[in-house]
VEXGU-921707 format. One record per residue (C-alpha): x, y, z. Coordinates in steps of 0.05 Angstrom, whole numbers, padded with zeros to 5 digits, always signed. Example, Ala and Ser with C-alpha at 12.3 -4.5 7.8 and 13.67 -1.06 7.14 Angstrom:
<recs>
+00246-00090+00156
+00273-00021+00143
</recs>
This chain:
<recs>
-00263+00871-00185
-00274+00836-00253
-00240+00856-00315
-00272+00874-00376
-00249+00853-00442
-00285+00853-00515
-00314+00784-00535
-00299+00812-00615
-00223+00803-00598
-00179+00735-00603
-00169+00709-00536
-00090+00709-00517
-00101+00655-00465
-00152+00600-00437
-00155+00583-00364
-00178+00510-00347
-00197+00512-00271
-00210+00434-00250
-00251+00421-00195
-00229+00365-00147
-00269+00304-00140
-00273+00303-00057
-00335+00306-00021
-00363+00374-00025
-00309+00401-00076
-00354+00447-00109
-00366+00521-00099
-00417+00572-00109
-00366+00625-00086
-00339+00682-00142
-00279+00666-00163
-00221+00715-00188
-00153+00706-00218
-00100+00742-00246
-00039+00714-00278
+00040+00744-00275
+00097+00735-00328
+00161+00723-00318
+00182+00796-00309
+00133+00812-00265
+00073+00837-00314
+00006+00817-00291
-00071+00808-00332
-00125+00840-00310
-00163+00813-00256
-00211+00764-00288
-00270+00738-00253
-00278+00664-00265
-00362+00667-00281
-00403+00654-00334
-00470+00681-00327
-00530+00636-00323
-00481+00571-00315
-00459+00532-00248
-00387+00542-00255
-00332+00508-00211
-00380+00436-00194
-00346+00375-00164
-00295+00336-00218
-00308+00393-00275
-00274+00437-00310
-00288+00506-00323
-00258+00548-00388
-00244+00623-00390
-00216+00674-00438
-00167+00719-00423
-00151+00769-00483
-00091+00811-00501
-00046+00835-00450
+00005+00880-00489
+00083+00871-00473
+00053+00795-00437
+00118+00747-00429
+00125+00679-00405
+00062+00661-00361
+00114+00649-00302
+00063+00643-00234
-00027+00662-00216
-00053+00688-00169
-00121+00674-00140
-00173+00679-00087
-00255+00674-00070
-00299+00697-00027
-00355+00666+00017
-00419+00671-00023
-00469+00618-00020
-00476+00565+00023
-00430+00514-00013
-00380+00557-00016
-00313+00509+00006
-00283+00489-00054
-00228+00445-00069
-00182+00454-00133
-00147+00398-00171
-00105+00448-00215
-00106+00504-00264
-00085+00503-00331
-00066+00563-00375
-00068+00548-00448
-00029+00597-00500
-00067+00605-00564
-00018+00624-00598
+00035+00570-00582
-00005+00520-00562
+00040+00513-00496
-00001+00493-00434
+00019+00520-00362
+00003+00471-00301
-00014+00490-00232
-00023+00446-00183
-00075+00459-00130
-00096+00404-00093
-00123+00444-00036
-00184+00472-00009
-00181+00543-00020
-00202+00587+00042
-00238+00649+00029
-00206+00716+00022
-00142+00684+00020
-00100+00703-00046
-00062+00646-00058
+00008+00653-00112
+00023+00595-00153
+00077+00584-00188
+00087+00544-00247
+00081+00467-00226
+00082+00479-00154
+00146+00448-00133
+00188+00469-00101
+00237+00454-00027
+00226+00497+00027
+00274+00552+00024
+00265+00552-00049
+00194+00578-00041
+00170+00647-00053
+00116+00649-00007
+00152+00620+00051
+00090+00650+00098
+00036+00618+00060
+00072+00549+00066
+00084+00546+00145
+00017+00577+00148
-00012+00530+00112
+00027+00474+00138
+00006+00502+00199
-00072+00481+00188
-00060+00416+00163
-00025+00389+00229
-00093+00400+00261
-00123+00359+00216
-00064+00299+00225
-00041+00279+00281
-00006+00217+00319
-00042+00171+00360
-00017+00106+00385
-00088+00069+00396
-00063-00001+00423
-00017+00007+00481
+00052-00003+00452
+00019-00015+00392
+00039+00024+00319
+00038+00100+00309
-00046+00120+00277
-00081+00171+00256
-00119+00194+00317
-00184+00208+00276
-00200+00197+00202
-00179+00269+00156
-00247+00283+00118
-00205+00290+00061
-00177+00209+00070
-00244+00192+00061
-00269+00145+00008
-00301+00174-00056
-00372+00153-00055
-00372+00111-00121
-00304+00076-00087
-00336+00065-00020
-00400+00036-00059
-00367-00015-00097
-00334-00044-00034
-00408-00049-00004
-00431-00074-00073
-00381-00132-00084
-00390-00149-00006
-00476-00152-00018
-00459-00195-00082
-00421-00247-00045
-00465-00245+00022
-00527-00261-00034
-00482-00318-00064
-00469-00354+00006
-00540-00335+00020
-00567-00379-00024
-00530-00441-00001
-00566-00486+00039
-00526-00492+00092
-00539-00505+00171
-00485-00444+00195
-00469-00482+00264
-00456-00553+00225
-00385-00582+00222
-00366-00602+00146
-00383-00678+00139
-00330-00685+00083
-00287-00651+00036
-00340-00658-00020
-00381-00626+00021
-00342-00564+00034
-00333-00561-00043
-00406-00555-00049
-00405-00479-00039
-00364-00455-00100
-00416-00435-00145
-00434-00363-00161
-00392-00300-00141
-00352-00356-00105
-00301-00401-00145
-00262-00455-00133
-00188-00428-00107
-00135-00471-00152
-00104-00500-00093
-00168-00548-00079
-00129-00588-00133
-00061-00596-00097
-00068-00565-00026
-00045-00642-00001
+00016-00647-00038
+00081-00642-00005
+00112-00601-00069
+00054-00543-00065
+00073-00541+00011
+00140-00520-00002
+00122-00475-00057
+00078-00435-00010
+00142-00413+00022
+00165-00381-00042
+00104-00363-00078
+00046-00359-00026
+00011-00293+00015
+00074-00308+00063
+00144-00312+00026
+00176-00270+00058
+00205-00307+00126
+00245-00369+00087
+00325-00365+00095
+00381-00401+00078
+00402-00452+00130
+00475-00456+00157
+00467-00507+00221
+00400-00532+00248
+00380-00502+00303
+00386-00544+00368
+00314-00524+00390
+00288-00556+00338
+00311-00624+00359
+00320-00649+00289
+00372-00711+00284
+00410-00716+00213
+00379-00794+00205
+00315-00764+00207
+00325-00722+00147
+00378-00757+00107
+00319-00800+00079
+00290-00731+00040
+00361-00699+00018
+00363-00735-00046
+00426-00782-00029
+00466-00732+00005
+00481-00728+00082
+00456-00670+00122
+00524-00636+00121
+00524-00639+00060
+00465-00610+00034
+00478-00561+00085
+00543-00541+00061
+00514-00543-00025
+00464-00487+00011
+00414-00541-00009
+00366-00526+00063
+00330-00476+00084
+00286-00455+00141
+00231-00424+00162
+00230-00397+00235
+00164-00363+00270
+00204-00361+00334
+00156-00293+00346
+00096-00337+00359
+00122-00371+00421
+00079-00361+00482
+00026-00322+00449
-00050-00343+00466
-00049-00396+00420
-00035-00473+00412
+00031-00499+00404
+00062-00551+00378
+00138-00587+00392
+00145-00649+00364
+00183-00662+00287
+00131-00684+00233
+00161-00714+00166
+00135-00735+00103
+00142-00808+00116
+00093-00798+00178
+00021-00831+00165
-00005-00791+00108
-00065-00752+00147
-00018-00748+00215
+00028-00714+00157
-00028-00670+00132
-00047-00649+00197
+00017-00629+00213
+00023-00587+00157
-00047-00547+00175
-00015-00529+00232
+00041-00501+00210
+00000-00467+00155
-00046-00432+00209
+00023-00411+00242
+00041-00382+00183
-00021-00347+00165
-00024-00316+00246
+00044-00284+00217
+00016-00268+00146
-00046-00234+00170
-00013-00199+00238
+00053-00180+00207
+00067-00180+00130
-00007-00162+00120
-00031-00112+00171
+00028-00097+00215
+00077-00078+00159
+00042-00053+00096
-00026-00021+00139
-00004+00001+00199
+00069+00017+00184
+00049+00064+00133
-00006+00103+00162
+00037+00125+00213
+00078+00153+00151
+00014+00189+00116
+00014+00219+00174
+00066+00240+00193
+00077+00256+00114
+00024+00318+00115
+00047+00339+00179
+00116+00362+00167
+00116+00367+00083
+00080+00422+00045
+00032+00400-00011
+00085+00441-00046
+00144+00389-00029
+00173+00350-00083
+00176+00296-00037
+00101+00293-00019
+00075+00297-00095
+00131+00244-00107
+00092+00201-00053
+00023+00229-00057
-00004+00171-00097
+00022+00119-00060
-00022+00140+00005
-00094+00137-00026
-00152+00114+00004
-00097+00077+00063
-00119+00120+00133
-00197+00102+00107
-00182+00027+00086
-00146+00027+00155
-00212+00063+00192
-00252+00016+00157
-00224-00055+00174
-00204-00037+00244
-00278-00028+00257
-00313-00078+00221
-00259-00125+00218
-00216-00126+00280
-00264-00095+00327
-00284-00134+00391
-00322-00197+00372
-00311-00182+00297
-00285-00217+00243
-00210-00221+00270
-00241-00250+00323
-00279-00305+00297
-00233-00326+00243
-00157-00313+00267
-00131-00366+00327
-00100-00316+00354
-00148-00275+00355
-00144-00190+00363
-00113-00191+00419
-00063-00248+00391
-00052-00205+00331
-00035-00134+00358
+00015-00172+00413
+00048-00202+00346
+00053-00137+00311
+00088-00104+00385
+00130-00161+00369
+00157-00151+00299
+00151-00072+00310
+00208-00086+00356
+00244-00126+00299
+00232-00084+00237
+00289-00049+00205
+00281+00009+00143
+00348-00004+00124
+00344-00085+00126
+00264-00104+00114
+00246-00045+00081
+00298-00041+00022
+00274-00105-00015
+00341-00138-00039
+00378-00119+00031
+00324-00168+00068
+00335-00223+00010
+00407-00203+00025
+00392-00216+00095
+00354-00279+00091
+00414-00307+00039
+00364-00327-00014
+00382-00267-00057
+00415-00316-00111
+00380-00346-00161
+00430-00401-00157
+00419-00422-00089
+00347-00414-00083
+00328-00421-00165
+00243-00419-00155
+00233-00361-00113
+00184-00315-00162
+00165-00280-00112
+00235-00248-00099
+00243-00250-00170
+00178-00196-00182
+00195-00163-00119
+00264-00144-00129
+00243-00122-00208
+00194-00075-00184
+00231-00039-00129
+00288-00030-00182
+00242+00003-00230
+00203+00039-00162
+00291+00061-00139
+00292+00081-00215
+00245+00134-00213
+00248+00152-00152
+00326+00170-00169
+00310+00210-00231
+00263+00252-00188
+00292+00265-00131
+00364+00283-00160
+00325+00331-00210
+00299+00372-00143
+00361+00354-00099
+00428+00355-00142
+00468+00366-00079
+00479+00344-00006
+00471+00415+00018
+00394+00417-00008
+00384+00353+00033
+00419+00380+00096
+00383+00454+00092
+00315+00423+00073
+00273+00434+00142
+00214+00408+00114
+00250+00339+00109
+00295+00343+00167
+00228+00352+00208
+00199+00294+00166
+00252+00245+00191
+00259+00266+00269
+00183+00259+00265
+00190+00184+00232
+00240+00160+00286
+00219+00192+00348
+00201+00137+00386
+00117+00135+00390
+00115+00146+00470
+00134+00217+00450
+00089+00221+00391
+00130+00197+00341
+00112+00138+00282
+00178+00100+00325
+00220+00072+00249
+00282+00038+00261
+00345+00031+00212
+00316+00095+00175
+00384+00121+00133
+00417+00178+00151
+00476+00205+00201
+00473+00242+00269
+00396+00235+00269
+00394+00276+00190
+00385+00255+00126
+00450+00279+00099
+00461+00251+00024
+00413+00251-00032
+00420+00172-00033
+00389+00171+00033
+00331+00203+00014
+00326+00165-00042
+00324+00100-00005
+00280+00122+00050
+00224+00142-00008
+00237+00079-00052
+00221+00048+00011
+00155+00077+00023
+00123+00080-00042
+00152-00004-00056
+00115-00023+00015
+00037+00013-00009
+00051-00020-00078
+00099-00086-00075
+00088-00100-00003
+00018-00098+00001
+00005-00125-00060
+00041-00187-00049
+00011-00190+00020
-00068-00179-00001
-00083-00198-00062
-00083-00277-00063
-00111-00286-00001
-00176-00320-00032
-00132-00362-00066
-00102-00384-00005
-00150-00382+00046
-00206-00388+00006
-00204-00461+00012
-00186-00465+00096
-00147-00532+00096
-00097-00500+00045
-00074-00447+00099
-00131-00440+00159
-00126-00388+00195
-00157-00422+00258
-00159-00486+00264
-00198-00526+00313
-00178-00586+00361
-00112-00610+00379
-00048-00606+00355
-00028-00677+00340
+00028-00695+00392
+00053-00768+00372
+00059-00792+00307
-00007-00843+00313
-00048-00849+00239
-00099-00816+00233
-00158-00808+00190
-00190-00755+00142
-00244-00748+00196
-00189-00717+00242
-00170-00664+00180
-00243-00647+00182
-00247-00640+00254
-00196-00581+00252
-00246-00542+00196
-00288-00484+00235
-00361-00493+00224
-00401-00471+00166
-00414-00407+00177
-00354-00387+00196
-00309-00422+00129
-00363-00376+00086
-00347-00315+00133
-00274-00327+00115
-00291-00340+00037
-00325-00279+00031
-00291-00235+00066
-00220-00255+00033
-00257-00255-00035
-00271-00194-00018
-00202-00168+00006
-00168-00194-00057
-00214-00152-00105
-00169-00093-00135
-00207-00029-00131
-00156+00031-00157
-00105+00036-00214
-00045-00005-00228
+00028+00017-00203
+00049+00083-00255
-00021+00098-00268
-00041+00149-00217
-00108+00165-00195
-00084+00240-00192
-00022+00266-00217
+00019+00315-00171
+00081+00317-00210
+00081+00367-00281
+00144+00379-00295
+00172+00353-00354
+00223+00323-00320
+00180+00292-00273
+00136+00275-00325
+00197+00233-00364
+00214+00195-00301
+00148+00171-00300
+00139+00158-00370
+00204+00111-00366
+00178+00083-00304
+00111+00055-00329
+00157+00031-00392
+00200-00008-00343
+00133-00037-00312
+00110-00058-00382
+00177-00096-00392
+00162-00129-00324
+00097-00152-00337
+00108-00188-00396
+00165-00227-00371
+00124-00250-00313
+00077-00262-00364
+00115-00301-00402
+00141-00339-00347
+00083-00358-00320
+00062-00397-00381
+00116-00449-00361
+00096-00451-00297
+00062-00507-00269
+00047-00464-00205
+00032-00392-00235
+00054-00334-00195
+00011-00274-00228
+00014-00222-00162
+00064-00184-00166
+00049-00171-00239
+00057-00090-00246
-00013-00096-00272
-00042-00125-00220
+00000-00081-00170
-00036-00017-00151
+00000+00039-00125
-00032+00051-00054
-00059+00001-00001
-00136+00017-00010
-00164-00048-00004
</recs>
C-alpha cells in the first residue's frame, strides 16, 4: 500500500502528524495518507513509518517526506486511515500539517479525534465547516452518531440541573493536571498538619485563630478590615458574591425598615431623598426563605452595640455565602454549563464552527464537576461539614434559582446590570466588579462576532443549519424530557433565526466558563479563608434583640478547629489556577486565518484590559485583581 519514492530527490512536501496528548493517544497501528489538490489530483499513498523508530507516541510529532507529484496544485483536502496492528493501536490525532518546501506555506488539519481503524477519513483544509456545507455529510452524522453514546443527559438530583450521566474518558484529566491538584492539596494537608492544634477545640480568641497562617497557608487581607462597616459594603461590589446588589426604588414592606431608623446613615438627607438621588441600594436573598437553615427577622444597624453589630453582619455574610457557593458558584457556572458540554458534542460535529469556537471554553469542566461532586458534596463530605445549609440545602437552592435564571437577562452580562439598575457608573461609581465584567464580555461579544459572521454571513445559514437548530431544541427542552431545561435562550418560534442570536447565545457560554466562574472561584481563600469575614456556617444563634454582646459571642459562632482548617485548605485549594489565561488556549481548534485574526485582536483587547485594571488597582485601597484577563482562564477546571 506504501508508496515508493527516491530519498536522492528534493522533497515537494513535509507532513507533520501530531499526536494528541489524551490518555492512551498513541498508536502502534500503520498509518497511510494520501493528500488531494484542488482539482482533484492526489499523491501517492504514503505510509506514515520510519523504520526502527516508534512513530505516532502520545503529544509528538512525527515528520514525513512526500516528493514530487508532477501537475500537484493547491494541497486543497487528505485523506487517511490505519489499521489494527498492535495492541495499542487507538490513537488519537491533534492535527496534520502539510508544509510546502517550496513556498513555505503550511496546510492545517484539524483532527481532534480518535481515529477508528479501517476507516478512511477526508479532511479538508481547516476542518470547518456548517453542516450542509460538508463534503462528507455521511462521515459527519456517522460520526456524530458515536459520540451521542458517549454523552448523554442525566438529571442526577430530582429536579435538579441537566449532567452528564457518566464521565466521557476523553473529559478526563491529563495525568500531570490531575497530579498537581493532588500535589497542592498534600502540600496544604502537610502545612495544617503540622499545627498543633486539638481538631474538636473551639477557637479561644481571634489571636488564636491567626495562629495557623504560616506555611502554604497565608494570612487572607481581610484579617485586617473584615470588622469594618466600609469593607462590608464593599463585599457587595467587589467580593466572591457581587452579583445580587440592585438599585433601590421603595423599601420593601417586609423588611420592616422605618425611614428614622435610617435617616441617621444617609449623610443629611431623608430617606426619600436618597431614594429618589438613586443613592440606596439593596440586597435581597428572598430565595433562602424556608430552607433548612436559621433565620433571622429583626433590623440590625450600625449604631447597634458594636459586637451585636458584628454578629449581625456574620450572619448575613453566611447568607450570602449559602447563595455564593449554591448559586453563582456551583449552580450557574458548574452545573449550568455541563449540561451545555453536553449537550454541545451531542448535536455539533467536531467539524462545527460553533463547537471549535467553544471547544476551549469546556476543558477539564464534566471532570472538575465528577470530581467535587464526589469528594466534595457527597454524603457526609465537605459540603456537608462546612456549608449551613448543607447538600441537601444547596441543591434545593440551585432548584430554586434554576427556576429563576434567564439566558437573555443573567446570562448576557450588561442586560443583568441592566436589570439590577446598577449599569451606570454614575449611580453606582465603585462597582469593579461590573466594571471587569462588562470589559471582558465586550471583548468575549467581539470575537465571538468576527467569527461567527465569517462562517454565517446570512440569516438563511442560521435557519438551514441542523446541526444548530438541534443544538438549541436540545438546550431548552425542558430536563423531564431529557433536555439541559435553559430559559430566555434567543431566538423565534423555538429557532435560532438571526446571526445576532447565535452570537449572543455563544458570547454567553464561553463569558460564564471564563468571567463567571472566574469571578465566582477564584477569591474564595480570600474570603473565606479567614471564616468571620464570610462563614459559611456559622454556629449558635442568630441574635434576636439588640442586647451587647461580647467578642466571646463572635467566637462562639466559629466551627471548631478542624473544621476552619478543612475550610482553609480546601478554598486555598479551589482558588489555585491550574490552566491558561482567557485567549490562550490549551488547544487550538480554529486555523483559519480569519479565525486566527479574531483571536489575535481578541487577546490584544485582553491586554488592554489588564493593564487598566492594573492600573486601577494601584489607587485602590481595596484591590480588585479577579477578573484580570490574566488571571481569567478560559474553562471552569478548578
Amino acid at each position: 500500500m506504501g508508496s515508493t519514492f527516491s530519498f536522492f530527490s528534493t522533497p515537494q512536501f513535509e507532513v507533520h502528524v501530531v499526536t494528541g496528548n489524551r490518555r492512551g493517544a498513541g498508536t502502534d497501528a500503520n498509518v497511510w495518507l494520501t493528500i488531494y489538490d484542488e482539482h482533484g489530483k492526489k499523491s501517492p499513498v504514503v505510509k506514515l513509518n520510519h523504520p526502527w523508530k516508534n512513530d505516532h507516541e502520545r503529544d509528538s510529532t512525527s515528520k514525513y517526506p512526500i516528493h514530487p507529484i508532477e501537475g500537484f496544485g493547491k494541497v486543497h483536502k487528505i485523506e487517511f486511515w490505519r489499521d489494527s496492528f498492535g495492541v495499542g493501536h487507538a490513537w488519537f490525532v491533534d492535527r496534520i500539517e502539510v508544509h510546502d518546501l517550496a513556498s513555505g506555506k503550511v496546510f492545517y488539519f484539524p483532527i481532534h479525534r480518535w481515529v477508528d481503524a479501517n476507516i478512511h477519513y477526508v479532511v479538508h483544509e481547516f476542518d470547518c465547516t456548517l453542516p450542509y456545507e460538508d463534503y462528507c455529510k455521511e462521515q459527519r452524522v456517522a460520526e456524530l452518531s458515536r459520540i451521542r453514546k458517549d454523552y448523554q443527559i442525566k438529571v442526577h438530583v430530582p429536579g435538579g440541573p441537566a449532567q452528564s450521566w457518566k464521565l466521557p474518558c476523553d473529559e478526563k484529566f491529563l495525568g500531570d493536571y490531575k497530579w498537581d491538584i493532588i500535589k497542592n492539596k498534600g502540600s496544604l494537608l502537610l502545612a495544617t498538619s503540622l499545627i498543633n492544634l486539638s481538631s474538636k477545640d473551639k477557637w479561644k480568641s481571634l489571636d488564636d485563630l491567626r495562629t495557623v497562617y504560616r506555611l502554604n497557608l497565608e494570612e487572607p487581607e481581610c484579617v485586617k478590615y473584615w470588622t469594618e462597616d466600609r469593607w462590608f459594603g464593599l463585599q457587595r461590589v467587589q467580593g466572591a458574591n457581587s452579583v445580587l446588589i440592585s438599585l433601590c426604588k421603595e423599601i420593601p414592606s417586609k423588611l420592616g425598615v422605618e425611614d428614622g431608623m435610617l435617616e441617621p446613615f444617609l449623610e443629611g438627607l431623608t430617606l426619600e431623598e436618597a431614594i429618589a438621588a438613586k443613592r440606596v441600594f439593596l440586597v435581597d436573598l428572598e430565595i433562602l426563605k424556608d430552607l433548612p437553615c436559621k433565620n433571622a427577622r429583626r433590623v440590625f444597624l450600625p449604631s447597634d452595640p458594636q459586637y451585636t453589630w458584628l454578629l449581625a453582619k456574620i450572619f448575613y455574610n453566611n447568607a450570602d455565602a449559602t447563595y455564593h457557593q449554591s448559586c453563582t458558584h456551583l449552580g450557574f457556572t458548574h452545573l449550568l454549563m455541563e449540561g451545555v458540554v453536553v449537550c454541545t458534542h451531542r448535536n455539533m460535529s467536531p467539524s462545527h464552527p460553533l463547537f471549535k469556537l467553544m471547544a476551549p471554553h469546556f476543558l477539564y469542566l464534566l471532570a472538575i464537576n465528577a470530581r467535587g461532586l464526589q469528594k466534595l458534596i457527597n454524603e457526609n463530605g465537605w459540603v456537608d461539614l462546612t456549608m449551613t445549609v448543607g447538600r441537601c440545602g444547596m441543591f434545593d437552592l440551585i432548584k430554586r434559582g434554576f427556576k429563576q435564571w434567564r439566558m437573555n437577562v443573567h446570562g448576557i452580562i450588561p442586560n443583568d446590570f441592566k436589570a439590577r439598575e446598577v449599569d451606570d457608573p454614575n449611580v453606582l461609581p465603585n462597582y469593579p466588579y461590573r466594571d471587569d465584567a462588562v470589559a471582558i464580555y465586550k471583548a468575549i461579544n467581539n470575537y465571538v462576532t468576527n467569527v461567527v459572521q465569517f462562517y454565517y454571513d446570512s440569516s438563511e445559514k442560521v435557519i438551514n443549519d441542523e446541526e444548530l437548530q438541534c443544538w438549541r431544541d436540545e438546550l431548552v427542552l425542558s430536563r423531564d424530557e431529557g433536555g439541559v431545561g435553559l430559559m430566555g435562550v434567543p431566538g423565534e418560534n423555538g429557532k435560532f433565526t438571526t446571526v445576532d442570536q447565535v452570537i449572543d447565545v455563544v458570547s454567553v457560554i464561553i463569558s460564564i466558563c471564563s468571567i463567571g466562574h472566574a469571578s465566582a472561584n477564584f477569591q474564595q481563600y480570600a474570603e473565606y479563608g479567614f471564616p468571620p469575614n464570610y462563614p459559611g456556617i456559622v454556629c449558635g444563634e442568630i441574635p434576636r434583640d439588640k442586647k451587647p454582646r461580647t467578642l466571646k459571642d463572635v467566637l462562639k459562632t466559629l466551627p471548631n478547629k478542624e473544621i476552619t482548617l478543612d475550610i482553609m485548605v480546601i478554598t486555598k485549594l479551589l482558588s489555585a489556577r491550574g490552566t491558561k489565561s482567557l485567549g490562550d488556549f490549551e488547544v487550538k481548534y480554529l486555523y483559519h486565518p480569519a479565525c486566527f485574526k479574531a483571536a489575535e485582536e481578541f487577546c490584544a483587547e485582553l491586554k488592554i484590559i489588564s493593564a487598566k485594571i492594573k492600573a486601577r488597582n494601584q489607587t485602590m485601597d481595596f484591590p480588585y485583581p479577579w477578573l484580570d484577563p490574566e488571571i481569567v482562564p478560559n474553562s471552569i477546571s478548578i
